[in-house]
C-alpha positions in Angstrom: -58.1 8.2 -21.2 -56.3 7.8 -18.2 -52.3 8.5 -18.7 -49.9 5.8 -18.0 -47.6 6.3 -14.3 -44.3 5.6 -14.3 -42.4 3.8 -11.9 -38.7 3.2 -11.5 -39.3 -1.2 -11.3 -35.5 -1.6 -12.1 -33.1 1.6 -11.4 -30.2 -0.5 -12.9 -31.6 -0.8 -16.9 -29.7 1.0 -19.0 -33.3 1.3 -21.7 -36.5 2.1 -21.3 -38.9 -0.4 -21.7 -42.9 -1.1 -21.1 -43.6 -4.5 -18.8 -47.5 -4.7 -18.8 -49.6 -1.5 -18.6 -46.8 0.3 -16.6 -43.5 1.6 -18.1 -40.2 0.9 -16.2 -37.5 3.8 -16.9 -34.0 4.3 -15.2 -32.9 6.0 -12.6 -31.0 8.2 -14.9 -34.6 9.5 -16.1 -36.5 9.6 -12.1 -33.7 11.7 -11.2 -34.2 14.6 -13.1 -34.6 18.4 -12.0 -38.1 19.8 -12.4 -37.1 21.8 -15.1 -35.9 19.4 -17.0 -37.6 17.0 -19.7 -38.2 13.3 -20.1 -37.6 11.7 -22.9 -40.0 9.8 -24.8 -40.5 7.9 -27.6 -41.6 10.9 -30.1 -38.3 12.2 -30.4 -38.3 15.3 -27.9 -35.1 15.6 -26.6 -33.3 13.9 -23.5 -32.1 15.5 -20.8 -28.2 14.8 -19.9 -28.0 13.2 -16.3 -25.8 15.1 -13.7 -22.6 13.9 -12.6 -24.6 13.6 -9.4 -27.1 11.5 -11.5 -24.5 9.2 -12.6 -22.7 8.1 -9.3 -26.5 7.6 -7.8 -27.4 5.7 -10.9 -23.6 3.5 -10.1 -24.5 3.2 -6.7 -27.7 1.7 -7.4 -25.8 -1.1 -10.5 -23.7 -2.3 -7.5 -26.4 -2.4 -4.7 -27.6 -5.3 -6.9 -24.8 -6.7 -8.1 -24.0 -6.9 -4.2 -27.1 -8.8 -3.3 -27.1 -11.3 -6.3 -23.8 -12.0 -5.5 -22.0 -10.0 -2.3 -18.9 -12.6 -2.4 -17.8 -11.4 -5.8 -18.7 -8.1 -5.9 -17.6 -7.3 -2.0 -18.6 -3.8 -1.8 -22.0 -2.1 -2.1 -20.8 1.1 -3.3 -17.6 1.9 -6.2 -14.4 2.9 -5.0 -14.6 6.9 -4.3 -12.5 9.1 -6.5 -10.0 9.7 -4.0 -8.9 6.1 -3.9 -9.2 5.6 -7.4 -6.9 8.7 -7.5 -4.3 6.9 -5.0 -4.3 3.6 -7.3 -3.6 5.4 -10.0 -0.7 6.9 -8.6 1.1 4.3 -8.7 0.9 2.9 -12.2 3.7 4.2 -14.3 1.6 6.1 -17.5 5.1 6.6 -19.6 5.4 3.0 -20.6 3.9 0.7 -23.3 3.0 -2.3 -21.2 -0.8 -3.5 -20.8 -2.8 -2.4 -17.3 -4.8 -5.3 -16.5 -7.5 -3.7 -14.2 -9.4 -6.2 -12.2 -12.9 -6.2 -11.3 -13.4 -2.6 -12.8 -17.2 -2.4 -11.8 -18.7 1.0 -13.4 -15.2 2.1 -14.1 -14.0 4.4 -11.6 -10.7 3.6 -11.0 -10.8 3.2 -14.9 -11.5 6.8 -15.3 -8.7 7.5 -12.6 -5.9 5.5 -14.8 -6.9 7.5 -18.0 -6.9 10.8 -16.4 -3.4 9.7 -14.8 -2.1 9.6 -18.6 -3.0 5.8 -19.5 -4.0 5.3 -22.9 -7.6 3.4 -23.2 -5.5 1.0 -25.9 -3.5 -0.1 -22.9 -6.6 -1.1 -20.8 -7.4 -4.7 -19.8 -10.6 -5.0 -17.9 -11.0 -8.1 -16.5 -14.8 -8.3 -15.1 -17.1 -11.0 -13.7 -20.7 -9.5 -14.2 -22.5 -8.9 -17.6 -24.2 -6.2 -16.7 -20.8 -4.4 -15.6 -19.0 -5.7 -18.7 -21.7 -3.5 -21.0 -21.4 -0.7 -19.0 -17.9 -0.6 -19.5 -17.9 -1.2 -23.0 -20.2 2.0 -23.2 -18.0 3.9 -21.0 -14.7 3.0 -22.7 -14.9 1.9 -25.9 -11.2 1.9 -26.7 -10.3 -0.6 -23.9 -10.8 -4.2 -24.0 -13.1 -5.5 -21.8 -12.8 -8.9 -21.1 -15.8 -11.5 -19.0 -14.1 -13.6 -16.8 -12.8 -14.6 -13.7 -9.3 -12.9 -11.7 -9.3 -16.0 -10.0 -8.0 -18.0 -12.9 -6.1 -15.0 -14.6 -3.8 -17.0 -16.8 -6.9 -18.9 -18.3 -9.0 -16.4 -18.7 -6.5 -13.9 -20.5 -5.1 -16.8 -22.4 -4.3 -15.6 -26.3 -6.0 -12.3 -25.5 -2.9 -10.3 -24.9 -0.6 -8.8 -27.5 1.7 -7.1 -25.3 4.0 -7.8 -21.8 1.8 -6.5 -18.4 3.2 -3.7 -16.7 0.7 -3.1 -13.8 -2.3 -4.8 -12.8 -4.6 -2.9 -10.6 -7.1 -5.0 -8.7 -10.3 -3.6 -6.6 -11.0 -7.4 -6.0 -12.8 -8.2 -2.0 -9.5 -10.5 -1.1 -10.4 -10.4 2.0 -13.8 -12.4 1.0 -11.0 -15.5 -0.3 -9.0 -17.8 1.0 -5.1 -17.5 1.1 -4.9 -20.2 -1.6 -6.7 -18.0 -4.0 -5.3 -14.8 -2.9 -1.5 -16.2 -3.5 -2.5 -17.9 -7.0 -4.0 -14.7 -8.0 -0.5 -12.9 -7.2 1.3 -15.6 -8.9 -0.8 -15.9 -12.3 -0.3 -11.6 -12.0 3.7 -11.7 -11.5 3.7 -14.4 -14.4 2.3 -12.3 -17.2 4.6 -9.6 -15.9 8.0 -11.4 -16.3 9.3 -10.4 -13.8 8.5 -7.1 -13.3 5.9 -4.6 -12.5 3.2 -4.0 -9.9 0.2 -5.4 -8.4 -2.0 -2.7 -6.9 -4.6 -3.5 -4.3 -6.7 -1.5 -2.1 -8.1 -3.0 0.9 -10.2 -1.7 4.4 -8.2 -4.1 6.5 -5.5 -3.1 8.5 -3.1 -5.6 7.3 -2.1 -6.8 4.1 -4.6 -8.1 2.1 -1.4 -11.0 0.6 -0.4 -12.7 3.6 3.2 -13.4 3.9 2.4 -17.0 5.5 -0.5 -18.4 3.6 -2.4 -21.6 4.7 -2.6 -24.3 2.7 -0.5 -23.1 0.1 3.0 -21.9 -0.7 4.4 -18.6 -0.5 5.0 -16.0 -2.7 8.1 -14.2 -2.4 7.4 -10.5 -3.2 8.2 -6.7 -1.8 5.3 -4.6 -0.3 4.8 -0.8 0.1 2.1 0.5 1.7 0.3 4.0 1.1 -1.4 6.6 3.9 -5.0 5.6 4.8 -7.3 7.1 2.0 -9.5 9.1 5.1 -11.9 10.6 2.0 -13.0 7.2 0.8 -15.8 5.8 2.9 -15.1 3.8 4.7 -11.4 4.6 4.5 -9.2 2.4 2.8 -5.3 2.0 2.2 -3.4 0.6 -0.8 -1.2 -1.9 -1.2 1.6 -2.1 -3.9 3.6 -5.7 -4.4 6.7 -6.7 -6.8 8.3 -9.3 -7.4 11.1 -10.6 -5.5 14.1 -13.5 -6.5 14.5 -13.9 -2.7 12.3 -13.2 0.6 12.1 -9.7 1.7 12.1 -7.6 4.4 8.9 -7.5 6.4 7.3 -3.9 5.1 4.9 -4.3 8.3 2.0 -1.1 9.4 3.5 2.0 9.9 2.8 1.1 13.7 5.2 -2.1 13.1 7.8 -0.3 11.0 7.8 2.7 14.3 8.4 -0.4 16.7 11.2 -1.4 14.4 13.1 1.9 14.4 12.7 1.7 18.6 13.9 -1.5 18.4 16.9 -0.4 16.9 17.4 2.8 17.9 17.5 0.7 21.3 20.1 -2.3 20.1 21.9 0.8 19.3 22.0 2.6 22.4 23.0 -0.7 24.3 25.6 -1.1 22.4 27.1 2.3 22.9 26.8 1.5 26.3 28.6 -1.2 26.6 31.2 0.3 24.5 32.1 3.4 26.5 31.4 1.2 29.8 34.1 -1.3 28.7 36.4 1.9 27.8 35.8 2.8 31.5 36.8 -0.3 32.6 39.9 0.0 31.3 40.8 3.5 32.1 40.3 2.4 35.7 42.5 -0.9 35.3 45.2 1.4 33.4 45.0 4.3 36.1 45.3 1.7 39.3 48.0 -0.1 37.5 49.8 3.2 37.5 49.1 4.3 41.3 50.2 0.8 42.1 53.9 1.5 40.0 54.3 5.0 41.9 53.5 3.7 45.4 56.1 0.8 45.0 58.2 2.8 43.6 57.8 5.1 46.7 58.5 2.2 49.1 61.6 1.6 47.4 62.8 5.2 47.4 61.8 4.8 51.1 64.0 1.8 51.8 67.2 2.6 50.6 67.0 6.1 51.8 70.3 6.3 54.4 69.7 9.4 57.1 73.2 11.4 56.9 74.2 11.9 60.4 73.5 15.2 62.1 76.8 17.8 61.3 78.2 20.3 63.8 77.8 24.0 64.1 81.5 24.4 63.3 81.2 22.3 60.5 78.6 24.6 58.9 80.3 27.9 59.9 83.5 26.0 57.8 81.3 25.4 55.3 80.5 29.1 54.7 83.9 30.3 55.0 84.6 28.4 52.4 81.4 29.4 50.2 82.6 33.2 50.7 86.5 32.6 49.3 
């Protein structure tokens, strides 16, 4: 009898299972070492896959959640460790507050929050696909994992949270949405923190993925902070940090816009010490003038009512000594 092949139909099933004479396995199991064993379904044992293994086997969940649906998942590949890492950063792990993560996919930035100190208990994670939300149930079973939509954050969390928001950290493609969608999402996120907190974002662009001028929509007042370009991740990404903010704030613009800034100023500022010691010049010059003009008139007084003595005699002067001498 002829053995069965085995072919890898579907590298994203987390089971094994038979469709018609051939049997479909995943990826975990096609990419074993040769010295490793299958497993089958007389109970020898299963070899564990390789961290190497894993991301492959990740990489493969989101190449097809990309091509069912590219506009919600917005990236063919999970955020690299190294962002994940610079998220993480800066969520505060000391406080008791929910961290709404959103659009978690296989849960690396997930695993970057817990390793930051984050307790599981803490974790919201708000995801759109099915097949992600299982996964993440698998991979964390002490956080909640929620199916929904960011978009409509408020609705979807409605009577599912127990405790204020400190952070929510968002691998969302904004870029993908329109400014009307990317503004509500950072109002329904500043609402559930009550005023404070933190919405982390990472994005490839070069500007911020939150404009500060939407279309279509009105504004959000909030304060920005931007981190060094992540140059590991590929392609290499940056992340973006807003708070809330009672009134507009400063313009936190690239780092190329904040170095135009500080030229900008550093020139008002020298232009202004010019004019200051240029104006003191001024008026050493009108002061000094003033004061050759007072010495020569007072020299062309002198002059006029000086009254020549007439010229004396040479006896005059010999009396003159005599009379020095006694």
């Amino acid at each position: 009898m002829k053995s069965r092949r085995r072919f890898c139909a579907a590298p994203f099933l987390d089971e094994t299972r038979v469709v018609g004479r051939y049997s479909v396995v995943p990826v975990e199991e096609m990419l074993l070492r040769p010295n490793q064993t299958r497993a089958d379904t007389h109970g020898r044992n299963r070899a564990k896959p390789s961290s190497l293994q894993g991301a492959l086997a990740d990489e493969a969940r989101f190449i097809r959640a990309w091509f069912d649906n590219p506009l919600t998942t917005g990236a063919v590949s999970p955020s690299g460790r190294f962002l994940a890492r610079t998220m993480a950063r800066y969520v505060d792990p000391h406080g008791d507050g929910l961290v709404i993560e959103l659009g978690p996919g296989t849960g690396p930035v997930t695993q970057a929050l817990i390793q930051r100190g984050i307790a599981p208990e803490r974790l919201v994670l708000v995801e759109y696909d099915a097949a992600f939300c299982k996964l993440l149930e698998r991979r964390f079973p002490r956080a909640t994992v929620i199916q929904g939509d960011a978009y409509h954050l408020c609705d979807t969390l409605a009577g599912k949270l127990d405790r204020p928001v400190t952070a929510v950290v968002s691998s969302l493609p904004l870029l993908n949405m329109p400014d009307a969608q990317r503004i509500g999402l950072l109002s329904d996120a500043f609402s559930l923190m009550d005023g404070a907190g933190s919405f982390v974002q990472f994005t490839y662009g070069l500007t911020s993925p939150m404009p500060r001028k939407p279309k279509d929509c009105l504004a959000v007042c909030f304060a920005s902070e931007v981190s060094p370009p992540v140059w590991l991740n590929l392609p290499p990404a940056r992340v973006w940090v807003y708070r809330p903010a009672t009134e507009p704030a400063r313009r936190r613009q690239h780092p190329a816009g904040v170095l135009i800034d500080k030229l900008k100023a550093r020139t008002d500022r020298v232009k202004i010490e010019f004019k200051e010691r240029r104006e003191r010049m001024q008026t050493e010059i009108r002061l000094r003038k003033a004061k050759v003009r007072v010495e020569l008139e007072r020299a062309a007084r002198v002059r006029t009512d000086f009254v020549p003595r007439p010229p004396r005699s040479l006896a005059d002067a010999q009396n003159d000594r005599k009379k020095l001498r006694d």
